[in-house]
Structures are given as structure tokens and as C-alpha cells.
DRENDREN-325843 format. One record per residue (C-alpha): chain; x, y, z. Coordinates in steps of 0.2 Angstrom, whole numbers. Layout:
{chain:A, px:X, py:Y, pz:Z};
...
This chain:
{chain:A, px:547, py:414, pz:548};
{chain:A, px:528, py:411, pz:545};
{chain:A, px:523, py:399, pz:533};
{chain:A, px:512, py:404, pz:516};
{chain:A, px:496, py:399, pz:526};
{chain:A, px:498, py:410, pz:542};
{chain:A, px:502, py:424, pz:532};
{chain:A, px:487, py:423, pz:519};
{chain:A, px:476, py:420, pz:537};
{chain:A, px:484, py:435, pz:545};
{chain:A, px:479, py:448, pz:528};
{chain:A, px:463, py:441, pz:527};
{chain:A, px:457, py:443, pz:547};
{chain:A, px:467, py:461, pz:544};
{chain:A, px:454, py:464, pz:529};
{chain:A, px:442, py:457, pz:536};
{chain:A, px:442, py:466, pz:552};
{chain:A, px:443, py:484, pz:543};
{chain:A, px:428, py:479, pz:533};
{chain:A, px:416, py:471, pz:545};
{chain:A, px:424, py:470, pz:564};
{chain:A, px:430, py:460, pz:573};
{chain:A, px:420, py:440, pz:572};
{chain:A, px:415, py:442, pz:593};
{chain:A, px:405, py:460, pz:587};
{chain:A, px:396, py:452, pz:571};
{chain:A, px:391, py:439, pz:579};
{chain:A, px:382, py:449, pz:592};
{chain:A, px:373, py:459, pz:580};
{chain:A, px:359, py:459, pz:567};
{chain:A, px:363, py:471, pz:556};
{chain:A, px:377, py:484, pz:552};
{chain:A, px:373, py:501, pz:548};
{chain:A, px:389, py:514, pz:543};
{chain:A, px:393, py:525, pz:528};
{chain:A, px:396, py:513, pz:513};
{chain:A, px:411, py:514, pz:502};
{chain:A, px:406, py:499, pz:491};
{chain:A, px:425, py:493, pz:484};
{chain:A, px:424, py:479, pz:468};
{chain:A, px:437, py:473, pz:473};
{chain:A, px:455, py:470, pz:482};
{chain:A, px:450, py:453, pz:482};
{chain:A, px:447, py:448, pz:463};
{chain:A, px:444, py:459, pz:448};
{chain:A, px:426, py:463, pz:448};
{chain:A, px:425, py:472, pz:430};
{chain:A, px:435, py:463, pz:420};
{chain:A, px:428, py:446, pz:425};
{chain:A, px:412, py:448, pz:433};
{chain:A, px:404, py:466, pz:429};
{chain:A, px:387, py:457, pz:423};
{chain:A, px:386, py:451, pz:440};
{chain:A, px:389, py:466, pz:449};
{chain:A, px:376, py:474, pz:437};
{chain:A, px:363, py:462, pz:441};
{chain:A, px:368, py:464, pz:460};
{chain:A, px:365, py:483, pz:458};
{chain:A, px:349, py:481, pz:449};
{chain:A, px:344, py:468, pz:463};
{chain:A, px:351, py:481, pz:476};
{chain:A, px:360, py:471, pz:487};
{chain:A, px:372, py:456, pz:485};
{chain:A, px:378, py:441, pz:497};
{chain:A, px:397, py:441, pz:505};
{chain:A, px:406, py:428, pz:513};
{chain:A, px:414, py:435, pz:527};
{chain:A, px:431, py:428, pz:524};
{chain:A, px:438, py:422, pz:539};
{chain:A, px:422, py:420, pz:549};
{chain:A, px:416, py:407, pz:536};
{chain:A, px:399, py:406, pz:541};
{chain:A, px:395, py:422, pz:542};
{chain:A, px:388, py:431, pz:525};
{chain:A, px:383, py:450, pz:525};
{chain:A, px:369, py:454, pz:514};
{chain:A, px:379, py:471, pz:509};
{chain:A, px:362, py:486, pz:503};
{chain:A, px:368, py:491, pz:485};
{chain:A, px:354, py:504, pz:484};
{chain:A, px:358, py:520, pz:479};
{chain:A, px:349, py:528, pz:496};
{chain:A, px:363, py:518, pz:504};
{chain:A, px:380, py:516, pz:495};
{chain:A, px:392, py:534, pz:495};
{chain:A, px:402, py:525, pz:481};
{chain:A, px:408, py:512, pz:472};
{chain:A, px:427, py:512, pz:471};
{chain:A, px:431, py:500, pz:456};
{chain:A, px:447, py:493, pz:457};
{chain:A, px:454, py:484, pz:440};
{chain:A, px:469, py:480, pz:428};
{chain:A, px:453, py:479, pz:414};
{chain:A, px:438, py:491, pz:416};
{chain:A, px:434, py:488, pz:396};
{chain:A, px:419, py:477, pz:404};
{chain:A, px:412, py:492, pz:413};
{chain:A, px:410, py:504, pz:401};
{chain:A, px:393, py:498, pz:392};
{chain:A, px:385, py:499, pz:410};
{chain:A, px:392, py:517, pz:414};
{chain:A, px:378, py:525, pz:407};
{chain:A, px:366, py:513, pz:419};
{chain:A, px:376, py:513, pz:435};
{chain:A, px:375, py:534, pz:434};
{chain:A, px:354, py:532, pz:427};
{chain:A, px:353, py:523, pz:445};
{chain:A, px:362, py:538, pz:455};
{chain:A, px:379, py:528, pz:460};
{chain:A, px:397, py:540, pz:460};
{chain:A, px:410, py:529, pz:455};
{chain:A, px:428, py:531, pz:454};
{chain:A, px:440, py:520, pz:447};
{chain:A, px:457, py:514, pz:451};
{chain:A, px:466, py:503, pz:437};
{chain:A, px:482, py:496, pz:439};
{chain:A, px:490, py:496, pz:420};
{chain:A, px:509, py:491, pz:424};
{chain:A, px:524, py:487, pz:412};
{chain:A, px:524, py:470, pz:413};
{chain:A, px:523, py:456, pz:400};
{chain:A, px:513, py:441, pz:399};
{chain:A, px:527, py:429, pz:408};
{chain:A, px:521, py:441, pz:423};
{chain:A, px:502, py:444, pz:421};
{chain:A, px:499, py:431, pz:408};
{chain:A, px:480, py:434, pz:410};
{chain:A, px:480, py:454, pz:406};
{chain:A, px:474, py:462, pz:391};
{chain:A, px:484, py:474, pz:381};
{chain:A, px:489, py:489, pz:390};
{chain:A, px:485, py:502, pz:377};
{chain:A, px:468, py:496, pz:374};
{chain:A, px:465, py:498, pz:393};
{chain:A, px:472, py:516, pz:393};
{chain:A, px:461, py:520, pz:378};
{chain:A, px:445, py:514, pz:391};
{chain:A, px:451, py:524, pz:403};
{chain:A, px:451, py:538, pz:394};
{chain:A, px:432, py:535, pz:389};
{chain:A, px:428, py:530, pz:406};
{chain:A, px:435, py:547, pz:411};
{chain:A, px:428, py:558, pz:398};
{chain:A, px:410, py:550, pz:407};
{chain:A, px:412, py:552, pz:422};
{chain:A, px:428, py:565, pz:425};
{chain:A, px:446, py:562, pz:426};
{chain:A, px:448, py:565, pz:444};
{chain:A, px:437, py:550, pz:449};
{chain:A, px:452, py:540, pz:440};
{chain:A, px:468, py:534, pz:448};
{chain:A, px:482, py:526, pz:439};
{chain:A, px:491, py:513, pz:451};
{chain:A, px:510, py:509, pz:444};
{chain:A, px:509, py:493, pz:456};
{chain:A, px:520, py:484, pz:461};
{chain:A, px:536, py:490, pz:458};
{chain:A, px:548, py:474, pz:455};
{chain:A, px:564, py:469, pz:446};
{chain:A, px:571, py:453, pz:437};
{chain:A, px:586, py:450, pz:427};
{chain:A, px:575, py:459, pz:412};
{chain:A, px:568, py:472, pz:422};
{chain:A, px:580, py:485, pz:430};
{chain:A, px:580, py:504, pz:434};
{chain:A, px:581, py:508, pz:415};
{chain:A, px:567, py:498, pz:410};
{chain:A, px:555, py:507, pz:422};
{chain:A, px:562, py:522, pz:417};
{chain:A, px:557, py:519, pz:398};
{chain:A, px:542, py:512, pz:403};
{chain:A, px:537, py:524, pz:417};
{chain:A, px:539, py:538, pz:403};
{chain:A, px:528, py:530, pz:390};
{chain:A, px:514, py:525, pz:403};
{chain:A, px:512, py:538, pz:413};
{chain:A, px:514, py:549, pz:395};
{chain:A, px:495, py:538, pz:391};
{chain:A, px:489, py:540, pz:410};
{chain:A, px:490, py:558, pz:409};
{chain:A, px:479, py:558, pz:396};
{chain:A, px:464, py:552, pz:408};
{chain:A, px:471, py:555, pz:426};
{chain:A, px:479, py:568, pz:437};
{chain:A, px:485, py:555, pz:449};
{chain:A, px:498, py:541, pz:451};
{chain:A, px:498, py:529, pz:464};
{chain:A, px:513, py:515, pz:466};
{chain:A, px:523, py:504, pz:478};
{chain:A, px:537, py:492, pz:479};
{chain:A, px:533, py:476, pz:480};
{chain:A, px:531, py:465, pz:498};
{chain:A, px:537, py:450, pz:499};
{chain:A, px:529, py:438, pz:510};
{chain:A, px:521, py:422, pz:511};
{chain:A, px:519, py:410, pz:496};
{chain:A, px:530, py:426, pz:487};
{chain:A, px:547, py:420, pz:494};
{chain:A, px:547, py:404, pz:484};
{chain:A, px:544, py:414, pz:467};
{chain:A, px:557, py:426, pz:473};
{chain:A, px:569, py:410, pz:475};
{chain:A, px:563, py:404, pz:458};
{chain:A, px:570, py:419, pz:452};
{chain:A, px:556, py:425, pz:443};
{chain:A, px:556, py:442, pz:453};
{chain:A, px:565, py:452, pz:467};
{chain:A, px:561, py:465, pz:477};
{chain:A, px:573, py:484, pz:472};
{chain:A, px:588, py:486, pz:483};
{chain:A, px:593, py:502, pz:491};
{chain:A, px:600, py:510, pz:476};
{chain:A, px:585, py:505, pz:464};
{chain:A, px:572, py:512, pz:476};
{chain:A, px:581, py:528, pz:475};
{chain:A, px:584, py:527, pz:457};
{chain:A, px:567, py:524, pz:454};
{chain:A, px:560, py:537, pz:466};
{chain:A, px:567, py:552, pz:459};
{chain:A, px:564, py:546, pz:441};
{chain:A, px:545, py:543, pz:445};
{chain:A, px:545, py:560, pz:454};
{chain:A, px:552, py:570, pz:438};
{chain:A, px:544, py:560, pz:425};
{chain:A, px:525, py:561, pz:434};
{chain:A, px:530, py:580, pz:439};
{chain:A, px:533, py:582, pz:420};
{chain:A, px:517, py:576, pz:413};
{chain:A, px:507, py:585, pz:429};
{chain:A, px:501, py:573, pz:437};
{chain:A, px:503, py:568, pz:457};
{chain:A, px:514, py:557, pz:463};
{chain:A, px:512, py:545, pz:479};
{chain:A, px:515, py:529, pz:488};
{chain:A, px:504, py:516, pz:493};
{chain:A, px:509, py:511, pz:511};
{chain:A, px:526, py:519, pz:512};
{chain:A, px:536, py:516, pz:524};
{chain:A, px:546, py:531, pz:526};
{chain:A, px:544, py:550, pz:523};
{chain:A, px:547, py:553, pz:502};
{chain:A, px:543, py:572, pz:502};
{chain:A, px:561, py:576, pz:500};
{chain:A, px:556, py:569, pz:482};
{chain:A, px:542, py:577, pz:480};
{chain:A, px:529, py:562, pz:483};
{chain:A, px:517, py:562, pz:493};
{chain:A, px:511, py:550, pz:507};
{chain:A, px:493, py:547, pz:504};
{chain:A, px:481, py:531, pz:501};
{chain:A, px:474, py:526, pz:485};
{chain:A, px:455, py:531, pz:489};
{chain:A, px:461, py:544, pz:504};
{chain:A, px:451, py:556, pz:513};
{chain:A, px:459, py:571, pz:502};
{chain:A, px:451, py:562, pz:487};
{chain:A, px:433, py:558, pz:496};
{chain:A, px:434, py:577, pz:500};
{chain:A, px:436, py:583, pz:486};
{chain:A, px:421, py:573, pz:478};
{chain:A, px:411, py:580, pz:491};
{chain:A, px:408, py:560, pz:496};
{chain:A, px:407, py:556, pz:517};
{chain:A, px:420, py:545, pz:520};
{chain:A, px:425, py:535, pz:537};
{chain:A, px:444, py:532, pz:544};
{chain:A, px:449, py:515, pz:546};
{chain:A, px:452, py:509, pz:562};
{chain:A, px:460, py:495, pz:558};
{chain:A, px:471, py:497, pz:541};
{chain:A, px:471, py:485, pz:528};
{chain:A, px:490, py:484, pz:526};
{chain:A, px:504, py:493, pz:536};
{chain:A, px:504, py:511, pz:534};
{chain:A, px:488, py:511, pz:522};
{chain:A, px:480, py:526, pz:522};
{chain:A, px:464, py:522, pz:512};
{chain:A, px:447, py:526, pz:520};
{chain:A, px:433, py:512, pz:526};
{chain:A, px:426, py:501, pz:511};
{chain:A, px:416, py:487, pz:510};
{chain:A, px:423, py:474, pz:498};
{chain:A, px:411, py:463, pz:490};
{chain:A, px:424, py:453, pz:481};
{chain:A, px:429, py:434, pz:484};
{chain:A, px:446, py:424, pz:484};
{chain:A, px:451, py:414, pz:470};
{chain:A, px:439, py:421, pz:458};
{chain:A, px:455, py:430, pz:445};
{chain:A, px:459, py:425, pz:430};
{chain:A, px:473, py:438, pz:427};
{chain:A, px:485, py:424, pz:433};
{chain:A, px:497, py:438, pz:440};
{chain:A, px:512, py:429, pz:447};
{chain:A, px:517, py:442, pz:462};
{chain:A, px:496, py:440, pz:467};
{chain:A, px:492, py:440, pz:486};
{chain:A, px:474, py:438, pz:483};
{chain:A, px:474, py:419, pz:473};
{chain:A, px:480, py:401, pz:477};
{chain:A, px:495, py:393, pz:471};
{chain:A, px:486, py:381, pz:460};
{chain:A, px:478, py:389, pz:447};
{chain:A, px:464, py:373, pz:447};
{chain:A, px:458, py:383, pz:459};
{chain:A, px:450, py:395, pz:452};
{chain:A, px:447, py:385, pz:437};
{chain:A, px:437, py:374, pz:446};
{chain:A, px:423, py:387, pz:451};
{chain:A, px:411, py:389, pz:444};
{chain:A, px:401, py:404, pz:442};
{chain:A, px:385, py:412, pz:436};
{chain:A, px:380, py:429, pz:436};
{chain:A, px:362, py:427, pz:441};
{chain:A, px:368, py:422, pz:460};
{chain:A, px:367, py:433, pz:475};
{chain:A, px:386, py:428, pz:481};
{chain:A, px:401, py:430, pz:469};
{chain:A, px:405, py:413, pz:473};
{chain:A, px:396, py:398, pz:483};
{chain:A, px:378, py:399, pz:490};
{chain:A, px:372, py:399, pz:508};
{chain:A, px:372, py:384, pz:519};
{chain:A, px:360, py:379, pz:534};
{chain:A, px:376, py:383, pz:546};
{chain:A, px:377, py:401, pz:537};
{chain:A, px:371, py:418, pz:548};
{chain:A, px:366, py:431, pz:538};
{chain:A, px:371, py:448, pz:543};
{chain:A, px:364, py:463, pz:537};
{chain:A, px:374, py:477, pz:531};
{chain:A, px:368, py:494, pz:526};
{chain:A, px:374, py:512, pz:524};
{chain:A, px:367, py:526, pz:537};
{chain:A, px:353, py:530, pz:542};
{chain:A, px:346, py:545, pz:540};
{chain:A, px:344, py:558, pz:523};
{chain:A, px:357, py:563, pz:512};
{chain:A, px:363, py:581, pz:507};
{chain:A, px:359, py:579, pz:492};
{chain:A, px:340, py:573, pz:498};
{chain:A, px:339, py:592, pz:508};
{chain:A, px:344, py:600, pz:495};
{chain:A, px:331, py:592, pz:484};
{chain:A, px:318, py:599, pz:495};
{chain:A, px:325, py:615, pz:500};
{chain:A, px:326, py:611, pz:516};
């Protein structure tokens, strides 16, 4: 079995190869240029913890990123508007967003949002805020800018000794029952375990769902979400669920892109097994979350960690600064006019 290490190595080269390519190809190249889907962030939580950042980022119109496994490579990523098709916000708290809707859309931006509100307690996401007050932001980010730029992720799906199938069931009800209210969709997945996961499955503080309870819990999800009206579907799955009704789909698909009318490119290399998320530039970084979520992929053991770092919103990198040794890489979105730019001009 591989250690905590090699696996956190393994997602982070698979990241970072579906964002930027390969290490041998940015190294050979001044500049990349691709449609830009701008995601904050898989790696840390951009709006709850560092949304005056990304505003003065998006005002600067570009930002710095450490490439994450090729360490001395930072892509200076173009936020203009001219060259970003979307921002996909991906949060447990968007409440530190919504005083800058009205400035982000001013500036042109489409965003779509994708909060993860899940029924667990504070011996689980000790960092999180209360969950009704995050559903009642989501209902005002979505009255802004239109329920279905809003996803609802019921991630991950885990049990304990507390939790079990008719915990979720109770608590599926009541929060897809408040989802409904700013959403047409739901997004969910059973919990991996892997890497530095294993010793807090040992601990006991969690477990992945036997046979039976991903069954159980499949067909309550389906009826339950099927009874509020919303879409059901699994992030990653693994095997064919349409027999319950639940579709097979990403979080940020192509179905969705289309439908917004925003251009969109297919990942060549996914960002987990069975991922069906479209290409995304994430311009987060590791280590920088204070939600403290104990089933995290994205942050250290030590909790010193991130409390070490130190951060300030008027730099061009989330986290550190550029080095001598650093090669600076820059990052744009296509080139060439939009449609919207055509049909400005009636041409």
C-alpha cells in the first residue's frame, strides 16, 4: 500500500497535469493560451477565507500560481474578462462573496457556484459555519445571478457509530428540502479513502458505507431529490446508477457548460478516476483552509500548517512570493473574439 505522501504526490501531478500539462511541455513554452474556466478552488476555499483577494486579483486582472508539483514554475493565469469563460466557485461558505456579486458581474464575469453544505457537525468540519445561514446565501446568490448556475454537493457521503442510513435519510430530507429552494441540482459521492485517510478510518472517527448502506442510501437520495424536483448525480461513480434514477455526470459537466451557452474543453487527463468535469484552471493553493474538515484530501495533517502562513490580500500569489529560481509562465484564454463580441457589432 502507498504511503500518505505518495498518494498526496500522485493527486497533485493528476491536478496538476489536467490543469497545466505535463512539467516537459511547460517548460518548453512561454505562454499558454486555451479557453479559461477559472475554478476558486478544489485546493482551498477561495470565498470563505480569501474572497478579498480574489477581488483584488480580478480587479488587477491576473493573479500568480504556483504550479504545484513543478515548484518552480508559476503561471501568471489573465483574469480579464476578454479572457476568462467562467469563474466556477467552489465553497462550504459563499456568505464572503456576496458583497462582491454586484462587481464581479459590473466587470462581465459568469460565475457559477458549487457549495458543498453537508450534515455534519463540528467534530467533523469544526471550521464550518452554520448550515442554514449558508443556504439562506445561496438563495441570495441565486436570486442574482439564477438558480441554475448553483450546484448543491452532498459530499462526502460517510458513516460513523452516530451516523448511519437513517441519519442521512433525515438529514438528506431536510437539506435537500433547503437546497431546493436555490438549486435544480444535486451532486454527491461516497467517501474514498486513501492516503493520510486510513489512519483516521482506524481512529474510528469515520468509515466508508458498506454494500447495503450505498444501496440504502442510493435509493433514498434518488426518491428524496426526485421529490423536491431536483437532479440527482454522482461525482466519480464508479458504476452505472441509472437503474436509480441518477445520473452519471460531473459537477461542472459539459451538459451544464452547454446550457449556459459557455465554451467549455474536455479534460484530457481527469482530475480523479471517473471524473467527468470539464478543463478548469485552479488558482487556489495547499494548506491555505481553515474549515479543518477531518475527511480533507487538500490539507496537512498538522494543522500548524496552515496556521503558520501567513497571508495578505494585496499579493499576486495566494500564498508565498516569487523566487529568483521561479519561471513565470504565462496563461491566457483564446485568442481571437467572442460571440458575444460579434454580436455586439452585428457582424
Amino acid at each position: 500500500m502507498q504511503g500518505p505522501v505518495m498518494q498526496r504526490m500522485r493527486t497533485a501531478y493528476r491536478l496538476a497535469l489536467a490543469t497545466y500539462g505535463s512539467p516537459q511541455t511547460v517548460s518548453r513554452r512561454c505562454s499558454i493560451t486555451r479557453m479559461m474556466i477559472i475554478c476558486a478552488s478544489r485546493r482551498t476555499d477561495i470565498p470563505a477565507f480569501h474572497s478579498e483577494w480574489f477581488m483584488n486579483r480580478l480587479r488587477a486582472g491576473y493573479c500568480l500560481v504556483r504550479n504545484p508539483v513543478s515548484r518552480n514554475v508559476v503561471h501568471r493565469v489573465d483574469l480579464t474578462r476578454s479572457n476568462v469563460d467562467c469563474i466556477q466557485f467552489v465553497t462550504k461558505d459563499p456568505r464572503p462573496m456576496v458583497p462582491h456579486l454586484k462587481e464581479i458581474g459590473a466587470m462581465g464575469h459568469v460565475s457559477v457556484f458549487q457549495v458543498t453544505i453537508t450534515p455534519y457537525g463540528p467534530s467533523m468540519e469544526p471550521g464550518v459555519g452554520f448550515k442554514a445561514d449558508i443556504s439562506d446565501a445561496c438563495t441570495e446568490i441565486a436570486d442574482r445571478i439564477g438558480r441554475d448556475r448553483m450546484v448543491w454537493r452532498y459530499d462526502p457521503v460517510l458513516f460513523s457509530r452516530t451516523i448511519d442510513s437513517d441519519y442521512h435519510r433525515r438529514k438528506f430530507d431536510m437539506l435537500c428540502r433547503e437546497a431546493s429552494q436555490w438549486t435544480d441540482r444535486c451532486v454527491f459521492s461516497f467517501v474514498d479513502i486513501y492516503g493520510k485517510l486510513h489512519s483516521k478510518v482506524g481512529a474510528g472517527l469515520f468509515r466508508a458505507p458498506t454494500r447495503d448502506e450505498e444501496d440504502r442510501f442510493l435509493r433514498m437520495a434518488a426518491h428524496t431529490a426526485e421529490e423536491y424536483g431536483m437532479t440527482l448525480s454522482c461525482c466519480c461513480a464508479k458504476a452505472d446508477l441509472s437503474a436509480y434514477g441518477i445520473e452519471r455526470r460531473g459537477c461542472l459537466d459539459a451538459a451544464m457548460m452547454r446550457s449556459l451557452d459557455i465554451p467549455y474543453e474536455v479534460q484530457d487527463v481527469p482530475l480523479r478516476q471517473g471524473c467527468r468535469c470539464v478543463k478548469s484552471v485552479d488558482i487556489g493553493e495547499y494548506d491555505t483552509c481553515a474549515h479543518g474538515c477531518v475527511y480533507c484530501y487538500a490539507n496537512r495533517e498538522d494543522p500548524m500548517m496552515r496556521r503558520s502562513r501567513l497571508y495578505s490580500e494585496d499579493t499576486e500569489m495566494l500564498w508565498g512570493a516569487l523566487t529568483p529560481r521561479d519561471t513565470v509562465v504565462g496563461m491566457s484564454g483564446r485568442d481571437g473574439r467572442r460571440l458575444e463580441d460579434f454580436r455586439r457589432h452585428g457582424l
